[in-house]
N, C-alpha and C positions, 0 to 999 in steps of 0.2 A: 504493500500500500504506500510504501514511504516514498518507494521507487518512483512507482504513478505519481505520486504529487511529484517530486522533484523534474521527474518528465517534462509534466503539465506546466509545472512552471517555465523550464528550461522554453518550451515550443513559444507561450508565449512571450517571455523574452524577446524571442528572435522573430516574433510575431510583430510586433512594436516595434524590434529594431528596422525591419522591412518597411514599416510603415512612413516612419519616420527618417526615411532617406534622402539625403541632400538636395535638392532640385538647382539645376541651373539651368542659366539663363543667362543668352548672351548680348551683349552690346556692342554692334556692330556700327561705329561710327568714323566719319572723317576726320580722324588721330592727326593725320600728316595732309596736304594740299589746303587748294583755297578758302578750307572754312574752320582750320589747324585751330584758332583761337574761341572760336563758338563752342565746342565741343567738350571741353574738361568739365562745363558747370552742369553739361548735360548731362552727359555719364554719371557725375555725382548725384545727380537728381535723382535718377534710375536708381543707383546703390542706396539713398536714403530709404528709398521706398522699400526695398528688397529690408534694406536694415531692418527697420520698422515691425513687416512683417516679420521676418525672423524670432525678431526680439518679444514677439507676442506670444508666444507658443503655442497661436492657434491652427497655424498654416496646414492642412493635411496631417492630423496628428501628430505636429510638433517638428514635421521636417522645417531643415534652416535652408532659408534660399543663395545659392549661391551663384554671384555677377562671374562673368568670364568674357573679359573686351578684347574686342579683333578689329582691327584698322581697316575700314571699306577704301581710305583714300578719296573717295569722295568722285573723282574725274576718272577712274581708272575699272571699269566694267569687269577685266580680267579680273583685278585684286579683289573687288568686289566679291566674288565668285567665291574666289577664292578660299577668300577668308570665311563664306558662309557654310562653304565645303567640310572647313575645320571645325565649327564649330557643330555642325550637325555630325560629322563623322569621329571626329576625335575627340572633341570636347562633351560629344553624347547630350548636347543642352536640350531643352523641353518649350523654348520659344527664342525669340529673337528679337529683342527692342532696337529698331533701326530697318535697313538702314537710314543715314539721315537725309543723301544728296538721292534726286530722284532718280536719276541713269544707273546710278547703282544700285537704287530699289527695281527697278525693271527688271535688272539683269540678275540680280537675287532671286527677287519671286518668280520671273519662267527658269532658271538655271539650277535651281536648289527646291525653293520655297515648295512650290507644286507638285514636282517628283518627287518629294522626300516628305508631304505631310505635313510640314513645318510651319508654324503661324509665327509674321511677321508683325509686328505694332509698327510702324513710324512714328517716329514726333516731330516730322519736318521736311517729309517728302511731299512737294505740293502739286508736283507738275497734274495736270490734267488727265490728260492721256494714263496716267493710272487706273485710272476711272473704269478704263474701257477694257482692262483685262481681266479675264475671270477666274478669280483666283479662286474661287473652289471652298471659297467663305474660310480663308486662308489670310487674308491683310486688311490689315484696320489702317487707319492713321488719324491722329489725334491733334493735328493739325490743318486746319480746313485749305480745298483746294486752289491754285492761284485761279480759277474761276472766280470764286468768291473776292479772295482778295484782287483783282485786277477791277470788280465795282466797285471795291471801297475807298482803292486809292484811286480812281478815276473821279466820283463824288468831293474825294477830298481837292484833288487839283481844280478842279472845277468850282467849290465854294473857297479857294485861295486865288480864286480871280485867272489861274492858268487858261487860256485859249489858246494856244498852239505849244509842241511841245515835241523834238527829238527822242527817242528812246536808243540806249545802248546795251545790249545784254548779251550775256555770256553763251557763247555757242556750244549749247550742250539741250538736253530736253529742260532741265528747269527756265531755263532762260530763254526759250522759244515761246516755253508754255506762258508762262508770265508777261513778257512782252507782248504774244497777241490778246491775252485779254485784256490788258490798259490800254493796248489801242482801240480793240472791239467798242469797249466798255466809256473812253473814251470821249469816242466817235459820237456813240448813240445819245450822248446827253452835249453835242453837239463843237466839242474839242475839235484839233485838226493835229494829225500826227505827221510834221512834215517828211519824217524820216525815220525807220524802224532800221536796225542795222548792229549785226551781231562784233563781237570782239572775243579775239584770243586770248586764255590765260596767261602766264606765263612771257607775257611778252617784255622786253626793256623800252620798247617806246610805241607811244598809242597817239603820236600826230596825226599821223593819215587819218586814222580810224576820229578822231577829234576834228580834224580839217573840214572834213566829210559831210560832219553833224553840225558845227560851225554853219555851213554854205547852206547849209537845207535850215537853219535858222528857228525860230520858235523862241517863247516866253520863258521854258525850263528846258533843263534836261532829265532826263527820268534814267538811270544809272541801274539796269537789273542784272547783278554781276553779284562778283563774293569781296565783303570785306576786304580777306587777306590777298587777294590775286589780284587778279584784270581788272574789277572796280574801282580798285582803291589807284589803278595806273589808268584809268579814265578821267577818276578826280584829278590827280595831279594835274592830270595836264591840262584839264580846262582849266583850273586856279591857278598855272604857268601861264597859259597865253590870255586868259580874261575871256574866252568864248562864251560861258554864259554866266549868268550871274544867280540862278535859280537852280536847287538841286533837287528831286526826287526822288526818294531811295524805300521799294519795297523792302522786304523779309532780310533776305540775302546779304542786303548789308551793312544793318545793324547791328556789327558788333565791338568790340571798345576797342577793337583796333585802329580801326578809322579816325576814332574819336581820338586815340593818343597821337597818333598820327599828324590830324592835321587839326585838332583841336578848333580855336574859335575863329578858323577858316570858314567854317561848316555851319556857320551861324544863320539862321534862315532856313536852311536844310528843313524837308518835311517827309512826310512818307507812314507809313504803319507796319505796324509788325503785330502777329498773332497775339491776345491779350483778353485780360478780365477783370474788372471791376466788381466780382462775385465776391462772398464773403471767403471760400473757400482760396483764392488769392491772396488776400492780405494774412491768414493763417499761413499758410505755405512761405511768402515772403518771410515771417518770423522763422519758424521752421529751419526754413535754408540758410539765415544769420545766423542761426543760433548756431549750424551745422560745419560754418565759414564757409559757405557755397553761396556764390553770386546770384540769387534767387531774382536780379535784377534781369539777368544777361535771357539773350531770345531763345525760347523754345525750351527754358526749364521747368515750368509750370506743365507741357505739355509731352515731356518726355517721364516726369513724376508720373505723372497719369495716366503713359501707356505702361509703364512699369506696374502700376498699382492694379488697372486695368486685369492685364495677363493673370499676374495672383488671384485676386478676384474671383475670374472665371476656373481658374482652378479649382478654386475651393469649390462653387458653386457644383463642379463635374464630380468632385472627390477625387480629381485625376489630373495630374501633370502632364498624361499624352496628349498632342496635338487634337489627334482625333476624338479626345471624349470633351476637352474643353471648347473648340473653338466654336462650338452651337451656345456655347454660355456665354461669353462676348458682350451682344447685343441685349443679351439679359439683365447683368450687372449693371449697365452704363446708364440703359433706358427706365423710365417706368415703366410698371408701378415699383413702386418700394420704398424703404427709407432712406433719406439723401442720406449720404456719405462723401466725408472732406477731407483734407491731408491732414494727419495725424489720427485719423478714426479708423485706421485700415484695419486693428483688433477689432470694432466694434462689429464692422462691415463680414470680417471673417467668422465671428461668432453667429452672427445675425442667419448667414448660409448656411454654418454648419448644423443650426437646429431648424433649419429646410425655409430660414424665412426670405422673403425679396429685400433688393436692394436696388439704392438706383444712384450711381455713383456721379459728383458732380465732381468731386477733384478739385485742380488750384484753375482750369481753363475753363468750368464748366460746362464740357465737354457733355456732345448728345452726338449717337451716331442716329443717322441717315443715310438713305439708299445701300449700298454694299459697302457697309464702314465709313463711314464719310463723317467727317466733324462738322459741324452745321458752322461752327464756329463766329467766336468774335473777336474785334479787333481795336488796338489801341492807336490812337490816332498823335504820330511824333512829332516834337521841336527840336532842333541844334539851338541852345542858350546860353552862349559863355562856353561852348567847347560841352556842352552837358546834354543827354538826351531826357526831354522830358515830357511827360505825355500828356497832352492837353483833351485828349477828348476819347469816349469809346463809341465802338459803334457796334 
């Protein structure tokens, strides 16, 4: 009899030890290239979340989640690949937050994502054309599309007095997709885009490409490129030769690099980047101070979220496999349920694991539509003294 018990014990031990097994999960972001400086607060974002959870001990009977980051590179399709290769194949991860650039989210989700099962989140892949692939209820992103945003900033140029207006953007999918929706978008509320016209990364001089937009003339320029690359050698060289005197800067290149860079150059500068005025924001901002993560910088609210997101649905499945959570997704995010904000992600895990709903609002107040899609909203930017600061939402 003593036997039987000490069995019985012994099984479930190793019953619980099974249950309670590591889960990872990978963060797949542009480490190195044009968006090298956006990226660290992101990551840190993702890992709070992951902390969070862990540190509750509600997660799937007490498993502790664990980050495991792989470099997309951002411009580079191959490495992209690559790295999602390793992470589903060696790294054995159970989802993938990323990636962040949208050429590399393409070439993930038909390369990897699809064939292998795997559910991606994005918090900053926006191009369009995502939209249109079917991913097998496989990719969320928590970041709304540059559809969206190309009306918001087309409204905002529009009540800044802008009527005519150059655009320069990076020749890649983000920067096609975004550029034709601010002209679309634009147009229709009756702007004139004298000149739409892509530019190289990587380049030491961007005259021509400036001469070009110069000649074809306009009230602003609209700058859709990356911070650390091509962008920021666009900026230079209009504020070298004096070509315009008005700047426009969506998503892409909002990051403090610019800003140290050319500081109270940039003064006037307008533009919006993903944002929220929700209660769940201003918690999250404290959060990420408290954490020494720049809770300020783009897309960390919304990289939180697809982190927290993922777990979430886990819980809701009781399952870390792609295949049993990614029907839960739209469950957690959406109504009905109880809202859930950053720092509540115990309450949120408790609340599923005794079979109740939840409807998670996060630091972006994030709601998916159509196949993943973030309805999302948007914070409307100043350059002030070399400072970005956000005068309005929308």
């Amino acid at each position: 009899m003593r036997k039987l018990l000490i069995a019985s014990v012994s099984c479930l031990v190793l019953a619980t030890a099974a249950r309670a097994e590591d889960v990872k999960i990978g963060i797949e972001m542009g480490f190195t290239g044009p968006i090298e400086t956006l990226t660290p607060p992101m990551a840190q974002a993702a890992e709070l979340a992951m902390k969070e959870v862990s540190d509750s001990g509600l997660f799937l009977d007490g498993a502790k989640v664990v980050p495991v980051r792989n470099d997309e590179t951002c411009i580079d399709a191959g490495a992209a690949t690559a790295a999602a290769e390793r992470l589903v194949t060696s790294d054995k991860v159970s989802g993938i937050i990323g990636p962040t650039c949208s050429g590399a989210t393409s070439a993930v989700l038909t390369n990897v994502a699809i064939p292998n099962g795997m559910v991606l989140i994005s918090p900053s892949a926006t191009s369009p054309g995502l939209s249109t692939i079917d991913s097998k209820g496989l990719f969320y992103r928590t970041a709304p599309s540059d559809a969206r945003e190309g009306e918001i900033l087309a409204q905002i140029m529009t009540d800044r007095g802008v009527k005519s207006a150059v655009i320069s953007y990076t020749n890649n999918d983000y920067g096609k997709g975004i550029a034709s929706s601010i002209q679309s978008a634009f147009e229709k509320l009756g702007g004139k885009i004298t000149l739409s016209a892509p530019h190289e990364d990587g380049k030491g001089d961007y005259s021509a490409e400036v001469g070009a937009l110069a000649s074809a003339g306009g009230d602003a320029i609209v700058v859709a490129g990356y911070a650390d690359q091509g962008g920021a050698g666009i900026v230079q060289t209009v504020l070298d030769t004096g070509a315009f005197s008005k700047f426009v800067f969506p998503n892409g290149m909002w990051g403090e690099s610019l800003l140290a860079k050319f500081g109270s150059q940039l003064d006037g500068a307008f533009g919006d980047r993903p944002g929220s005025d929700s209660p769940g924001a201003a918690t999250l901002l404290e959060m990420t101070k408290a954490a020494g993560i720049d809770g300020n910088a783009t897309f960390v609210p919304e990289t939180y979220d697809a982190a927290a997101i993922m777990m979430l649905a886990m819980q809701a499945a009781g399952s870390a496999k792609p295949a049993d959570y990614k029907g839960k997704i739209m469950d957690v995010v959406n109504a009905p349920g109880e809202k859930i904000y950053p720092g509540e992600l115990a309450k949120g895990l408790k609340i599923l694991k005794e079979g109740g709903d939840i409807d998670y609002v996060g630091g972006s107040a994030v709601e998916f539509i159509g196949k993943g899609e973030s309805a999302g909203s948007y914070r409307e930017i100043v350059v002030e003294n070399g400072e970005m600061k956000t005068v309005k939402f929308h």
